[in-house]
C-alpha positions as CSV (number, residue, x, y, z in Angstrom):
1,X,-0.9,24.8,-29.7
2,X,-2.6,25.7,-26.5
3,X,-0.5,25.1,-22.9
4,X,-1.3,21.9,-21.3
5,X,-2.4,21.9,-17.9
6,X,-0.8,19.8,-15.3
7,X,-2.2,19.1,-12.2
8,X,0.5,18.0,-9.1
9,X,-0.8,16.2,-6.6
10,X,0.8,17.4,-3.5
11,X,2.6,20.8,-2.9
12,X,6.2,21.9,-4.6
13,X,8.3,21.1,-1.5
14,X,7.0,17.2,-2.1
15,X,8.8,17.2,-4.7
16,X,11.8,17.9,-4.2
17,X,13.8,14.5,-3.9
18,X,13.1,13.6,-6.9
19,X,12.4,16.2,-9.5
20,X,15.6,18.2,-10.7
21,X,15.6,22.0,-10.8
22,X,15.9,22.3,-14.2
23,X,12.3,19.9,-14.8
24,X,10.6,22.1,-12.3
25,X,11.3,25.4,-14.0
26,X,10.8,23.4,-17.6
27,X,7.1,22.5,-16.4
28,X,6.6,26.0,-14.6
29,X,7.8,27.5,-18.1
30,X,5.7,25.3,-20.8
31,X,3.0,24.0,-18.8
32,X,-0.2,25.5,-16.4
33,X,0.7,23.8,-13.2
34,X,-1.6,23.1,-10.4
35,X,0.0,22.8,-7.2
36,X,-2.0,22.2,-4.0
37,X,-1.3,24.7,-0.7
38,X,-1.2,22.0,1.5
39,X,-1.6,17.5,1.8
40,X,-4.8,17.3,-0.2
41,X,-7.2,14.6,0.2
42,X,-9.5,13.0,-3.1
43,X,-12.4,15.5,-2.5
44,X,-9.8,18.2,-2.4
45,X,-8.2,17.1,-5.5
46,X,-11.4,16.6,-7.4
47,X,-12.5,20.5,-5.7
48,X,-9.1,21.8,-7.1
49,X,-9.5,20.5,-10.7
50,X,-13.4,21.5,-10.7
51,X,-14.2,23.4,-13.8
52,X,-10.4,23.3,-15.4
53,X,-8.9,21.0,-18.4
54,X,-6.4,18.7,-16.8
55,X,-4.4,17.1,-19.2
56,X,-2.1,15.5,-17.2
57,X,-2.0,14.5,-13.5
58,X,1.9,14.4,-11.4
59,X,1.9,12.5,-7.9
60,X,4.4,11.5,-5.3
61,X,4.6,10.1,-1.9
62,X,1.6,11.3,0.3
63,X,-0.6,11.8,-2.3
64,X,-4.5,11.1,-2.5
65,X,-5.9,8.7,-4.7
66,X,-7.6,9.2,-7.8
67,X,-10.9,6.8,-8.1
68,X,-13.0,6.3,-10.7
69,X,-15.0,9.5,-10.1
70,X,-11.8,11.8,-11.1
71,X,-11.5,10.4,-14.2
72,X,-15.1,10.1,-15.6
73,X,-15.2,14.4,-14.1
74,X,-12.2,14.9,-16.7
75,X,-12.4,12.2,-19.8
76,X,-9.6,14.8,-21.2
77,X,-7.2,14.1,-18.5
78,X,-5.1,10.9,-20.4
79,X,-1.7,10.9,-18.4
80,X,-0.7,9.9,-14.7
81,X,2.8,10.2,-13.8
82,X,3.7,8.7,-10.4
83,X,7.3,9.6,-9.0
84,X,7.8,7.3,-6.6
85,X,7.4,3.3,-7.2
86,X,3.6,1.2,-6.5
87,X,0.4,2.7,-8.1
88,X,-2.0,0.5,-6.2
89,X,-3.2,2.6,-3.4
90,X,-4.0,5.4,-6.1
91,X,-6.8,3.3,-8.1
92,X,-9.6,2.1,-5.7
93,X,-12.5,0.0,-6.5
94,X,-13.0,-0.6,-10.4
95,X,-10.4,2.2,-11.3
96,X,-7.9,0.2,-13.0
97,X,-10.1,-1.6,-15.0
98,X,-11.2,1.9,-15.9
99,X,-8.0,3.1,-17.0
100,X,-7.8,0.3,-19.4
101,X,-10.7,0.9,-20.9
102,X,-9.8,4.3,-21.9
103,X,-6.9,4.6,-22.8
104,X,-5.6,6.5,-20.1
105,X,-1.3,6.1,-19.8
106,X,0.0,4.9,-16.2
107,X,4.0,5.7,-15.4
108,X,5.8,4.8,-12.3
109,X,9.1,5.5,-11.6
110,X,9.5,2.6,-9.9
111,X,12.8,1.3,-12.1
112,X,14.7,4.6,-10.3
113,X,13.7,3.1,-7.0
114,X,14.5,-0.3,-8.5
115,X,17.9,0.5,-9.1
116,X,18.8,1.5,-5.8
117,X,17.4,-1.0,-3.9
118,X,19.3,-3.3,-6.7
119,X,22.7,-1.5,-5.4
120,X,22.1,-2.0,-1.7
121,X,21.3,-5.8,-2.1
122,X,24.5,-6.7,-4.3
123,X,26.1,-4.9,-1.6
124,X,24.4,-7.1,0.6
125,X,25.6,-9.9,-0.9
126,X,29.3,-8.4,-1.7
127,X,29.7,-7.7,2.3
128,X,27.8,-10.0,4.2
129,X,28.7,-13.2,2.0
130,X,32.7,-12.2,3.0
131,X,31.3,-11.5,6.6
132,X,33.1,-8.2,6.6
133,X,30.7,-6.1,8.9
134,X,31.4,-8.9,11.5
135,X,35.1,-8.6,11.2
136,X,35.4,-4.8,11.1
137,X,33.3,-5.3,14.4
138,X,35.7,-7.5,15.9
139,X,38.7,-5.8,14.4
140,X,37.7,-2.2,15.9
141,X,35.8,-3.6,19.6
142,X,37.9,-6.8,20.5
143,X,40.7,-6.1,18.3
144,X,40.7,-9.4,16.4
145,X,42.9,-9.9,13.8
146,X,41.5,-13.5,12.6
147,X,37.8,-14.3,13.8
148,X,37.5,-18.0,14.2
149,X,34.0,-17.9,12.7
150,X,34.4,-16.4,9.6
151,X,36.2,-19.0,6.8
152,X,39.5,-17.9,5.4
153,X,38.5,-18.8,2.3
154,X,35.2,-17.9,2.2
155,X,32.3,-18.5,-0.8
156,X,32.1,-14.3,-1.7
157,X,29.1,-13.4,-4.3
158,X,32.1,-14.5,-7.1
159,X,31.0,-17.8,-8.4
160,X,28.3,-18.2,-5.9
161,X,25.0,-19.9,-6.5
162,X,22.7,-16.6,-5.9
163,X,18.8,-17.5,-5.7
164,X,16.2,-15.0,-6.7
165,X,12.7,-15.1,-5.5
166,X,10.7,-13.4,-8.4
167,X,12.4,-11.8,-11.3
168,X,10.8,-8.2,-10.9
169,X,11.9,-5.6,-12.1
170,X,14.0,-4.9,-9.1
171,X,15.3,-8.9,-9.1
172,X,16.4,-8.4,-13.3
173,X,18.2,-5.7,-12.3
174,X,19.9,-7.4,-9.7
175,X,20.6,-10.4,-12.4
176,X,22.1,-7.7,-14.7
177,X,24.3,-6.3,-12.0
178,X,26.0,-9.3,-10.6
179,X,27.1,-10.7,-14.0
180,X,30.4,-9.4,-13.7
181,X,30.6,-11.5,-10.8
182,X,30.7,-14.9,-12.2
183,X,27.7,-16.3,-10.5
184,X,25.0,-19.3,-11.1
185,X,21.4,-17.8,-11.2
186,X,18.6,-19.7,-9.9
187,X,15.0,-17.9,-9.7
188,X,11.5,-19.0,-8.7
189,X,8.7,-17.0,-10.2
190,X,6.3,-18.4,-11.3
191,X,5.0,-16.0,-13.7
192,X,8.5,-16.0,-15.5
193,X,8.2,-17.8,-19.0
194,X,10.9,-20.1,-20.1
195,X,11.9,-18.3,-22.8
196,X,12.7,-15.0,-20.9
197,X,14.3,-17.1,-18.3
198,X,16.8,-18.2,-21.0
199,X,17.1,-14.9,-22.0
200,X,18.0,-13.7,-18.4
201,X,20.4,-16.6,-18.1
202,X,18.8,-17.9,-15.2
203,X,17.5,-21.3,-13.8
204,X,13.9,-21.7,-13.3
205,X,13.3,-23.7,-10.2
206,X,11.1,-24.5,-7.4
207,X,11.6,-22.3,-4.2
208,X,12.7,-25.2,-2.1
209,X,15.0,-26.1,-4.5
210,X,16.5,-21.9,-4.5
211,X,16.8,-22.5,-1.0
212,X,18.2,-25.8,-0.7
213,X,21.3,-25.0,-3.2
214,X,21.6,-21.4,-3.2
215,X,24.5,-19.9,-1.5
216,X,23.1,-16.4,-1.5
217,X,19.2,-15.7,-1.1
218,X,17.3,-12.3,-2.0
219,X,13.9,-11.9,-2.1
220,X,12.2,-9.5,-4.7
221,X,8.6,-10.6,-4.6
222,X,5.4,-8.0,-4.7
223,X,3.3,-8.5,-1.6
224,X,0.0,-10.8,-2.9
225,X,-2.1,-13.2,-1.7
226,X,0.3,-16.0,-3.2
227,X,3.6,-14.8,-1.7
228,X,2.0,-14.2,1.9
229,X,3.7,-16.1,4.6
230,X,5.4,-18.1,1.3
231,X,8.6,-18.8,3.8
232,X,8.0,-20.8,6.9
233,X,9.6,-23.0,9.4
234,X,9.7,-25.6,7.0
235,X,11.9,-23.1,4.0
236,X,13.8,-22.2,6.3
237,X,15.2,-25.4,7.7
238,X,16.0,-26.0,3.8
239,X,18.6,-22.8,3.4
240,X,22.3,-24.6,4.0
241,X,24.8,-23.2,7.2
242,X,26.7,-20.7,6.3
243,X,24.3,-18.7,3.4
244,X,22.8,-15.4,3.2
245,X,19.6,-14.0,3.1
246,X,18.3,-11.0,1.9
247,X,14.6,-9.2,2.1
248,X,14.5,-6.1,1.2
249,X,10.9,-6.4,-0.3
250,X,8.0,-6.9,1.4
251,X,8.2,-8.3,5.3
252,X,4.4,-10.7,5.0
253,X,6.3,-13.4,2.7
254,X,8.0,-14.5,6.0
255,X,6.7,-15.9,8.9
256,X,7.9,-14.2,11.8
257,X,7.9,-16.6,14.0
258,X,9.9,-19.1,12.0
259,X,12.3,-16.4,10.9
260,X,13.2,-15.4,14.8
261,X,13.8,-19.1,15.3
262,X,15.9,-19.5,12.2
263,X,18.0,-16.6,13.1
264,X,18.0,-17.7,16.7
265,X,20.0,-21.2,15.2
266,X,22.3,-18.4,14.0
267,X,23.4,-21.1,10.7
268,X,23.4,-18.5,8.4
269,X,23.3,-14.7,7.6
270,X,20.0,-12.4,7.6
271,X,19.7,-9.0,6.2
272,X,16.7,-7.2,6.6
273,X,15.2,-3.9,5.1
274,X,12.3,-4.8,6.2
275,X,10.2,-5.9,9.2
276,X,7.2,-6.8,10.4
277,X,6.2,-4.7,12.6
278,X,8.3,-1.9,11.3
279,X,10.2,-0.5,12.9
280,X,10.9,-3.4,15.4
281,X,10.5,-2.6,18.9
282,X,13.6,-1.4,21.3
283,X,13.8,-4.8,22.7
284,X,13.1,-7.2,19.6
285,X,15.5,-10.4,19.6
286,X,16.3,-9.7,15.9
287,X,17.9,-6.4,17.0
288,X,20.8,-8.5,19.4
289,X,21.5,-11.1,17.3
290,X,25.3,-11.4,15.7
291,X,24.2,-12.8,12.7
292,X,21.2,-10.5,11.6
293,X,21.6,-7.3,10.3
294,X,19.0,-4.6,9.9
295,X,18.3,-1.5,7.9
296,X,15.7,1.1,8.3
297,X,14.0,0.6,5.4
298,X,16.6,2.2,3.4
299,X,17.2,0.2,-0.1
300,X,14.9,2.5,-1.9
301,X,16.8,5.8,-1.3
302,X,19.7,7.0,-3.0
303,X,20.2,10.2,-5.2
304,X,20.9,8.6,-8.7
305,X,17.7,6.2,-8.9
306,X,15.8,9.2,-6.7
307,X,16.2,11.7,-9.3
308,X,15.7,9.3,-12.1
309,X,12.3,8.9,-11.3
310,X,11.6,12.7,-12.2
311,X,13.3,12.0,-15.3
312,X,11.2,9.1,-16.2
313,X,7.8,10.9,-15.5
314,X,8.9,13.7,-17.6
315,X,10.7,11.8,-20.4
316,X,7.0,9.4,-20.1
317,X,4.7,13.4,-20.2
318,X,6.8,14.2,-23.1
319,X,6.2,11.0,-25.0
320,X,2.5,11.2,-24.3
321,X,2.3,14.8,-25.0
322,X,3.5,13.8,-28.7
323,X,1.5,11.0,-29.8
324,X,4.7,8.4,-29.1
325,X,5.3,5.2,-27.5
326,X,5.7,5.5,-23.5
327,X,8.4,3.8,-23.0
328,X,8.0,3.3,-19.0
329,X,4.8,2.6,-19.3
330,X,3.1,0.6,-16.0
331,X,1.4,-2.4,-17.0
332,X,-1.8,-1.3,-15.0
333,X,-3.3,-5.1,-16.7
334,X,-1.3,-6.6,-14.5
335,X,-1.6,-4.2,-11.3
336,X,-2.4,-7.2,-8.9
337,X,1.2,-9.0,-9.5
338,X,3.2,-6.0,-9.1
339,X,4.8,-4.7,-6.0
């Protein structure tokens, strides 16, 4: 059988975060490999696969997109492999529809992502729901051995009412994870059936419901026209004193106006990944407040779900390569709900 021919979409050292050493000599070894010199744009991409079988196109972070045009210039080309998370910004105009049409197989690695953002908001909700950043601050700069604020006895993630917004991939793995924990489940997506919600284990309800009872609040929503601005001075007068919430999805589902006045009231607990504008300025409230706490868009990293994206991709090439189910196949039909 003749060598495949693999075209990466950004040079080596892209790479490198999340492709193992082993799978990069593996591909050199049983594959032609394209590898760009330097950041290529489309055109350059379409130049550097002018005249050559592709059978198989690799991208990561930084990388061009690939519109309609690439695919009708190599009908051969079947496979794309993204290691990283979202595919949107690669398929302009009608290019998914496209995709569809012909067959052609979409990965993501987005579940290696997934599961690391997944870690960092249980831990969230392990450390912030016992207020323990707040009384290792007190403990080392005042040294305060009891902290009036912070409940003896306080509602931890065990047995807590935790309220998901969107059961996405990342918020199922989050559901998965905290079982051990004891805790009630309540999720609004509306684009969750009832069966798989009984499957999950979870509570459908109505977001103002989730934020009325929940005592725990993470948001795992894609970024669409439904979930813009979906949280506004009115949600978050509903979320009860003393309860934490989590974004560390997409900043436009809060207002953020209404969320610097909520966290102003200081009645409950903010963690935020993300913000809009990111990063915040120098001398943004949110930055001084005691009960907000912010990371630089970090959830995503971490060298367990990083490197399982390479695996996924190649595990995904493999499958393709013989005729079998992809099993981490991206649902490209429904590319507008996704994240």
């Amino acid at each position: 059988m003749s060598r495949k021919t693999v075209l990466m979409a950004m040079p080596r050292s892209a790479y490198s975060r999340t492709f193992r050493a082993e799978e990069q000599e593996r591909l050199i070894r049983d594959f032609d490999v394209i590898w760009p010199e330097s950041n290529p744009s489309a055109a350059d991409m379409l130049a550097l696969a002018d005249g050559r079988q592709i059978d198989a196109v690799i991208t990561v972070w930084g990388a061009p997109a690939f519109p309609t045009a690439f695919w009708q210039a190599h009908p051969e080309c079947r496979f794309f492999g993204h290691m990283a998370g979202s595919v949107k910004h690669f398929f302009p105009d009608a290019t998914p529809q496209y995709l569809l049409d012909h067959g052609i197989t979409v990965v993501s690695g987005q579940f290696g992502l997934g599961i690391n953002v997944a870690e960092m908001t249980v831990a969230c909700m392990v450390t912030l729901a016992r207020q323990f950043p707040l009384l290792w601050r007190k403990l080392r700069d005042e040294g305060a051995w009891r902290v009036p604020e912070v409940p003896f006895e306080p509602q931890g993630l065990l047995g807590a009412t935790v309220g998901l917004v969107a059961a996405s991939v990342i918020g199922r793995l989050v559901i998965e994870m905290i079982k051990p924990f004891r805790c009630r489940v309540l999720v609004f997506d509306p684009y969750l059936p009832d069966d798989k919600a009984a499957e999950l284990g979870v509570e459908k309800v109505s977001l103002e419901r989730l934020l009325a009872e929940s005592d725990i609040i993470s948001m795992h929503h894609p970024q669409t026209p439904e979930t813009d601005r979906m949280i506004g001075a009115a949600q978050f007068k509903l979320i009860r004193d003393g309860a934490v919430f989590i974004n560390t999805a997409r900043p436009r589902a809060l207002d953020p106006e209404a969320l610097l006045a909520a966290a102003q009231e200081q009645r409950f607990t903010i963690a935020l990944d993300v913000t809009e504008p990111e990063p915040l300025p120098a001398d943004h409230a949110l930055r001084a407040l005691p009960n907000v706490w912010l990371t630089p868009h970090v959830a995503g990293t971490g060298r367990y779900g990083a490197l399982m994206v390479g695996d996924i991709v190649m595990e995904s090439l493999d499958q393709h390569l013989a005729g079998q189910p992809v099993t981490w196949r991206y649902p490209i039909e429904r590319l507008d709900l996704m994240a």
